[in-house]
SEDRENTOR-961617 format. One record per residue (C-alpha): x, y, z. Coordinates in pm, whole numbers, plus 50000, padded with zeros to 5 digits. Example, Ala and Ser with C-alpha at 12.3 -4.5 7.8 and 13.67 -1.06 7.14 Angstrom:
2
REC      x      y      z
REC  51230  49550  50780
REC  51367  49894  50714
END
This chain:
91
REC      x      y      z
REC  77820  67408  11106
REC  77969  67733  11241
REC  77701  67931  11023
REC  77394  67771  11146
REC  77501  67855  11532
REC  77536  68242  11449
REC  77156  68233  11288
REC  76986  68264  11598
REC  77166  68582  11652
REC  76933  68729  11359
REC  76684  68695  11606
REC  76812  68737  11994
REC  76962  69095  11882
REC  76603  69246  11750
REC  76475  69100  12023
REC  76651  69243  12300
REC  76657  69577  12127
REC  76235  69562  12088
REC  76314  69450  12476
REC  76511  69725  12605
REC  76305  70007  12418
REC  75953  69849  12559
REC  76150  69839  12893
REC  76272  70288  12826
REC  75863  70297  12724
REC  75717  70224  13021
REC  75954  70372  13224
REC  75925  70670  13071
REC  75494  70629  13109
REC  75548  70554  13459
REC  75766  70869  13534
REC  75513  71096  13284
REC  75272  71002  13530
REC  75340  71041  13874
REC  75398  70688  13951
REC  75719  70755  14174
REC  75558  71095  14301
REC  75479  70951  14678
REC  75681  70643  14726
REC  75635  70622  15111
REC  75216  70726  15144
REC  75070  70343  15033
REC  75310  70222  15276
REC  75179  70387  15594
REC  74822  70387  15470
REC  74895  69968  15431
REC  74986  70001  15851
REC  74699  70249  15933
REC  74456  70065  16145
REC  74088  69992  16025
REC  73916  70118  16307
REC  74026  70491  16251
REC  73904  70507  15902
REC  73592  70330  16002
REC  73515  70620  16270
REC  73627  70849  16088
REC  73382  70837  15763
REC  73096  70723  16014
REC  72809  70933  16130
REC  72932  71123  16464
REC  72686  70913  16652
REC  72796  70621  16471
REC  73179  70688  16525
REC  73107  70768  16985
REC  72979  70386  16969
REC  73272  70307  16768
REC  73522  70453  17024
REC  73320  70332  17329
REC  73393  70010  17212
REC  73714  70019  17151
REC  73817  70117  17543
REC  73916  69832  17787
REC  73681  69719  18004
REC  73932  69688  18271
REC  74198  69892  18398
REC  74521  69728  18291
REC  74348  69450  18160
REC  74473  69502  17842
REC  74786  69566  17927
REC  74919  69929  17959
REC  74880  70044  17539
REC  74493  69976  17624
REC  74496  69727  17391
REC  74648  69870  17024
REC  74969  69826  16857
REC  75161  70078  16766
REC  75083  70225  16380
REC  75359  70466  16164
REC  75395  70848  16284
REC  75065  71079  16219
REC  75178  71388  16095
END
């Protein structure tokens, strides 16, 4: 009874070493290329707001109507930020 218990060891220990060395493999890929180059830039491009990108790649025409509309209407009415939350540091 002993013997049959200790058979699935024939497989669990192949396993975990085909495991571990897939596991080094992409690592190692991931490293080879870049992946942890820039670990903060998707973050702050995640929190950049729309509208900037929007004006930015837009005609210059395109981009005035863009920033016309994004002023108050009102003085104050928007409260004293003129309406926009603040994003990450621009450097």
């Amino acid at each position: 009874m002993h013997h049959r218990r200790m058979d699935i060891l024939y497989l669990l220990i192949p396993l975990s070493v085909v495991l571990a060395i897939a596991i080094g493999a992409a690592f190692w890929w991931a490293v080879r290329n870049d992946q942890f180059e820039d670990m903060e830039g998707p973050a702050h491009r995640l929190l950049l707001d729309d509208d900037d990108r929007v004006a930015a790649s837009a005609p210059p025409d395109k981009a005035a109507k863009a920033e016309a509309a994004e002023q108050p209407s009102g003085a104050g009415a928007t409260g004293s930020d003129g309406g926009r939350r603040p994003g990450p540091p621009r450097h």
